[in-house]
N, C-alpha and C positions, 0 to 999 in steps of 0.2 A: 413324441420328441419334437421341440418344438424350432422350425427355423431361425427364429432371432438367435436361440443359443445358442446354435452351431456355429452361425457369421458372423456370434461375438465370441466365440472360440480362439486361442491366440492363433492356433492353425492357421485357422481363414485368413487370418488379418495379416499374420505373414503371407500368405500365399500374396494375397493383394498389395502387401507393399513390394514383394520381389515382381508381381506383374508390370507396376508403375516405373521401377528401375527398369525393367526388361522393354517395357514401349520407348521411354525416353532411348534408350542404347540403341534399338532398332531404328527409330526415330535418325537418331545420325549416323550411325553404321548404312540406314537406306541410299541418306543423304549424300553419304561419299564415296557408295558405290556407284551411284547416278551418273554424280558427275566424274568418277571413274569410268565408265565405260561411254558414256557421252564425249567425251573426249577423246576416247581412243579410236572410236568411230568415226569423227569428223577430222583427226589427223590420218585417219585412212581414205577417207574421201579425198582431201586434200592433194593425198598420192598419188590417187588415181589420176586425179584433174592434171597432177602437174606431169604424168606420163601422158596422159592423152594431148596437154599442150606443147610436150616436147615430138609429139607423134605426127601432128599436125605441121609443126615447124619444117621435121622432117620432110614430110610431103611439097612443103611450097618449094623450100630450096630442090628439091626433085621434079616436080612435074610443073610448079608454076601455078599463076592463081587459077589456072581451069582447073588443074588436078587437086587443089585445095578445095576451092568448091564445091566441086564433084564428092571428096571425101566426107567434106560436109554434110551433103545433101542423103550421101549412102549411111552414113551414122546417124543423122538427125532422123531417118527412117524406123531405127533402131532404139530410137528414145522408148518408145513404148512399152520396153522392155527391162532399160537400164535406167529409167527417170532421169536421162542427159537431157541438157537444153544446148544447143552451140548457135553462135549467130557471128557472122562474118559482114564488116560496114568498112565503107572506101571513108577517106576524110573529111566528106560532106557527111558524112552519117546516114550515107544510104545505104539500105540493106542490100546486101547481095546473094545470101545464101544462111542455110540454117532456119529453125526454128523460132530463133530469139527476133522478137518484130521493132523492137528499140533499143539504141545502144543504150547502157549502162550511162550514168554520169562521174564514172567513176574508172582509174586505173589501177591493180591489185587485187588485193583478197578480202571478199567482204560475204557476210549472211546475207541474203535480201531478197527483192519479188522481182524475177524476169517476167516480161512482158511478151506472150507469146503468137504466134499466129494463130495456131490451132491450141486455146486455152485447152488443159483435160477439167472433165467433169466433176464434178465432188467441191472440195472445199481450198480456198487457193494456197498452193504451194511455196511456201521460201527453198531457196537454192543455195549451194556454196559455190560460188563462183567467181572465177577468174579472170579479169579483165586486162587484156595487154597487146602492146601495140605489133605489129606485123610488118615492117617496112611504113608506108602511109594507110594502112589498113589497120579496123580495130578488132580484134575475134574474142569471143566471147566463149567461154568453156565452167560450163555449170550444172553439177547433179544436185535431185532434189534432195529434200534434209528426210523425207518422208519415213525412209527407212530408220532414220534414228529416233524419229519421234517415235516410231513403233514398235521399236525393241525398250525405248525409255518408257512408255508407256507397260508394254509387257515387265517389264524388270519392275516396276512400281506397285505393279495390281499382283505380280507372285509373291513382292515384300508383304503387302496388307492380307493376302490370306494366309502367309508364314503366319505373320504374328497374330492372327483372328484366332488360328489353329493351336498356336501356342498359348496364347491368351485362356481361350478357355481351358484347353488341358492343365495351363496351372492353376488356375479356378475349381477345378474339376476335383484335382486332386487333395489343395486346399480344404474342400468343403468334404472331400472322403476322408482325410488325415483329423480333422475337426467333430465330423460326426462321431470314428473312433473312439479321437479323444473325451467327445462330449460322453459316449457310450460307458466309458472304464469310468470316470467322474461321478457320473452317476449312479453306478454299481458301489463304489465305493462310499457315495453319503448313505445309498440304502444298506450298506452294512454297517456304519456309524451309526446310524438312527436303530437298528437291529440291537448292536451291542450298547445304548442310551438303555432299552426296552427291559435289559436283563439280563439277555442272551450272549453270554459270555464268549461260545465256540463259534459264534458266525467270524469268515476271514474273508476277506477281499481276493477276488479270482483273479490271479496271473495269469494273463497269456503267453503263446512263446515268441512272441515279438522281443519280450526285454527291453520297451522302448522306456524312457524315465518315468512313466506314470507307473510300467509295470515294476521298476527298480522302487520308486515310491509305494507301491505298493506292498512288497518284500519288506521293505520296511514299518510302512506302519502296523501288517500282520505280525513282525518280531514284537514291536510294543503291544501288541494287541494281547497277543501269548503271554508276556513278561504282566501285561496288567490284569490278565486271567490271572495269571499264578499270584501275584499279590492281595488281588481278591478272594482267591481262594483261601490263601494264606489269613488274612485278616476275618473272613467266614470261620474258619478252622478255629483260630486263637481266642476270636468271640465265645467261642463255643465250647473251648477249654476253660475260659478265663470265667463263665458264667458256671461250671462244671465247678471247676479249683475253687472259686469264691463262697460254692452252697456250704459246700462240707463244713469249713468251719465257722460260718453262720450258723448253721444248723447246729452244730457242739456248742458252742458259745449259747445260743438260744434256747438248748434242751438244760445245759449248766441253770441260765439264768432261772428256768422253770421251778429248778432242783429247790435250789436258794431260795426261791420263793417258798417252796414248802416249806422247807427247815424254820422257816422263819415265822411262816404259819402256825408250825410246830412249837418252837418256842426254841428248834439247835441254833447251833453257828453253822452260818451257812459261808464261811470262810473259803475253806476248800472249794464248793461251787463255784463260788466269786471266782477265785482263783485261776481254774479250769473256762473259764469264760472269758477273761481279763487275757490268757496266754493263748484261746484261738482270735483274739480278737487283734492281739499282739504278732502273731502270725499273718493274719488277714493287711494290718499295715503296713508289716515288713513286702508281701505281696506286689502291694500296692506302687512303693518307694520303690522296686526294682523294674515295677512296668514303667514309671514313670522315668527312671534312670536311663532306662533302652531308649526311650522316644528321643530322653534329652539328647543324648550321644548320637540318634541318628536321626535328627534334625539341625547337631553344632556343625557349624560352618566355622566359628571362631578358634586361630589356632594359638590365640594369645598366650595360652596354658601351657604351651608345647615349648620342650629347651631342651637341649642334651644332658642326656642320664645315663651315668654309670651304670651299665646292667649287671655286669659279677656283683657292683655292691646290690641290688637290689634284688636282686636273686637272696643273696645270703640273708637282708633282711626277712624277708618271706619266711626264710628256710629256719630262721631264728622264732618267729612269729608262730608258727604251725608245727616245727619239729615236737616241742613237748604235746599236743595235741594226739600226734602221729603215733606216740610212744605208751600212750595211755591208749590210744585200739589194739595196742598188738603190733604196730605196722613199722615197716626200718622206712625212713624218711633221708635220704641224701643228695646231696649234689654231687654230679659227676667230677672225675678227677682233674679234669686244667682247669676250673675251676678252685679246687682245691688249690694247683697248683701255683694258680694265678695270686690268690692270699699269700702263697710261700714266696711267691719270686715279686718283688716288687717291681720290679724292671720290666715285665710283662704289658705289653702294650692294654693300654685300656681298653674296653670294649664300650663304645657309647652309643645310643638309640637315640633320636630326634625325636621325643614321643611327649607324650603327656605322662607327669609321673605317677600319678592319682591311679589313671585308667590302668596303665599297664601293668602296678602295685593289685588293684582288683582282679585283673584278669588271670593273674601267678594266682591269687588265692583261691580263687571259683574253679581253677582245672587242678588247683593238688587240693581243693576241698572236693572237689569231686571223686575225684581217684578216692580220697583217704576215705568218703562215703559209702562206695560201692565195692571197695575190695576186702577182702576175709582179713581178720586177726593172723598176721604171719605172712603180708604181702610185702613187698617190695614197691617204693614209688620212689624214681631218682626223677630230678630237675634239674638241664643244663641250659646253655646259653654261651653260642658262638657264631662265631663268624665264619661264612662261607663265601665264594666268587660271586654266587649270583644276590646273596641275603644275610641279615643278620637270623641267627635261626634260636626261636626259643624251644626245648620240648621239655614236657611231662609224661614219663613211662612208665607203668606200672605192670605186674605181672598177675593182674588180677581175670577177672570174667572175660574183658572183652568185650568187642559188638561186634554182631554179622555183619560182614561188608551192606549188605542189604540195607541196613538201618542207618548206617552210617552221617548218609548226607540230612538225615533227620531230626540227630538228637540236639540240632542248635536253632532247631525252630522253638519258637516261647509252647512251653503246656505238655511238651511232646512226650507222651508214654512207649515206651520201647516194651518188647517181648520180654527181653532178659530181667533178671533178678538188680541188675547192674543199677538201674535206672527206677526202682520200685521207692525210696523214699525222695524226699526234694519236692519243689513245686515247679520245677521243667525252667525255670527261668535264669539258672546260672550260668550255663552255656550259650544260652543265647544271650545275656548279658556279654560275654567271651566274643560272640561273632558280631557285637554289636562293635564293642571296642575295637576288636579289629579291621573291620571297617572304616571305622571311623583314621586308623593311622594306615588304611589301604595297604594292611597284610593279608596274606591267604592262608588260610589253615588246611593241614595233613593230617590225616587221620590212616593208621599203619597198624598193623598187625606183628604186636611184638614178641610173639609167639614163647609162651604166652602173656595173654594181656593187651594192653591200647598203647599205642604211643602217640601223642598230638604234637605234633609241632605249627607254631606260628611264623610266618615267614616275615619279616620285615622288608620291606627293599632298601639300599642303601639309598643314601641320600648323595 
């Protein structure tokens, strides 16, 4: 697994743009916490100064410039402890007491460098300090800044390893979410290239994350299934259709042998001809209906399509194949509100947004169907109504029947059923039926009409 893939994983690459957002916002989230608490610390200092110089005031109007002094001198003792500076100068600017070894040039509140007797060590100190007059006297009152540089400084250096710490953890987890992703990606071309190979049952491994690769994955397993069974389907029909196609080549070819003797012989090879001329005539017809399926389910054009009286088209049918029906033995009818529908003119019409070509075929191939497979003395009715959810066509007969078992089968092209039902035909008029239906996105019912089949075609309304 190689690392470029992974860090050009979108993972990664979001991970790194929410890092870039996330420094910039730390960046001045830092910034004005800084100067948020920078601020509130040297308006506390301030406080302080301005109680110690009201403490001091205190003292003078109390004891007098000795006991001022002296106060001085016992606090500036004390500096070492609280980083005060104080310094006390008469109006020549002489020092008199404190710490501080030169006045200020300055009266008020300012940041800046006192000048002191005993400098401390290390590195030199800014002060906040207060400079203000005392009668003819100048005092000076000033703590160092030291402690706020060094909580500013601390508050600075915990920001940068906040965000060091953040920083990689969402790097961290970027390049784990990435490698994941890169991990399922690649499971997933190597069952692609599996099923390229042949291998029709290889499926893409869902984890129970359910993260979108695994929802993509759930998916392209359903097409994966759906393009097995097509495959399979089209293996299957190959293999009928080369099966269905011998036979009467083979009749036709044995005919045309025949005919050849006869003629060797010096008969009329008429009949042969004949017998060769009608599997060959068959073999055509074959042909014309595999090609009719493909057309109808490949037509995307619905140029064809208008609204059709379905009672009248029923009854044409029922007109078309009745005398057929009558010559097997078989009663051929449509159901009664139909009938009644012809008697009462005023009866709302019944119309289908259909093709009328396709739907005309599909009536003939399922009562040619029935009238094929059911005994001399059956019964086949055909109606056509409307329902809440569909326009519903059925054809029922009370013939053989098929096992539920067989059911979803007998409209795949070629397909041989157990029963007696389905023993002559070339397996293609039903699927002819589910083609057309398709094509006008009906679903077909297949019921138990005890006895016998009943199909209905669903329409949906429009």
């Amino acid at each position: 697994m190689r690392l470029a893939n992974i860090i050009a994983g979108s993972a990664f690459r979001v991970s790194v743009q929410l890092l870039a957002v996330f420094v910039v916002m730390l960046v001045l989230a830092g910034m004005v916490l800084v100067t948020a608490v920078t601020n509130t610390l040297e308006n506390e200092t301030r406080a302080q100064l301005e109680e110690e110089s009201l403490l001091l005031e205190d003292i003078y109007d109390a004891e007098g410039l000795s006991g001022l002094t002296s106060s001085i001198e016992e606090l500036a003792k004390q500096s070492v402890f609280f980083d005060r500076a104080l310094g006390l100068f008469d109006e020549n600017r002489i020092h008199l007491a404190g710490q501080v070894s030169l006045m200020p040039g300055f009266v008020g509140w300012r940041k800046t460098h006192l000048m002191l007797l005993e400098p401390p060590s290390g590195e030199e100190q800014n002060y906040h300090a207060r400079v203000f007059q005392l009668d003819r006297m100048t005092l000076v009152v000033g703590r160092s800044t030291a402690h706020i540089d060094a909580a500013r400084q601390q508050l600075i250096i915990w920001l940068l390893v906040t965000g060091i710490c953040l920083s990689l953890g969402t790097l961290l987890l970027g390049y784990l979410a990435s490698r994941r992703s890169y991990r399922k990606l690649y499971a997933m071309g190597q069952v692609l290239k599996t099923i390229a190979s042949g291998d029709m049952s290889a499926r893409i491994p869902v984890s129970d994350t359910h993260d979108q690769i695994d929802l993509l994955a759930i998916q392209v397993n359903a097409q994966l299934q759906h393009l097995a069974t097509l495959v399979n389907g089209i293996q299957t029909t190959a293999t009928a259709i080369a099966h269905d196609l011998k036979t009467p080549l083979s009749h036709a070819q044995i005919a045309l042998y025949e005919a050849g003797d006869k003629c060797d012989q010096g008969q009329d090879p008429e009949q042969e001809i004949s017998q060769a001329l009608s599997k060959l005539e068959q073999l055509n017809q074959t042909f014309d209906t595999i090609l009719r399926i493909s057309r109808i389910q490949a037509q995307t054009d619905k140029s064809s399509f208008a609204l059709v009286e379905l009672h009248a088209l029923v009854e044409k049918i029922f007109d078309l194949l009745e005398p057929g029906a009558q010559d097997a033995g078989m009663e051929l009818s449509v159901v009664s509100h139909l009938q009644s529908a012809k008697q009462d003119s005023h009866q709302e019409a019944l119309e289908l947004y259909c093709d009328a070509g396709m739907l005309q075929q599909l009536l003939i191939n399922l009562l040619t169907n029935a009238i094929t497979h059911c005994a001399a003395g059956s019964r086949i009715q055909v109606s056509a109504e409307q329902t809440a959810e569909a326009i519903v066509l059925t054809v029922e007969d009370n013939g053989p029947g098929i096992p539920d078992s067989e059911r979803e089968d007998i409209f795949k092209p070629f397909t041989r059923l157990s029963q007696p039902r389905t023993t002559p035909g070339n397996g293609l008029g039903l699927a002819l039926v589910k083609a057309i239906a398709d094509a006008h996105h009906a679903r077909i019912q297949l019921s138990d009409a005890s006895p016998g089949l009943r199909i209905q075609v669903l329409f949906p309304k429009q």
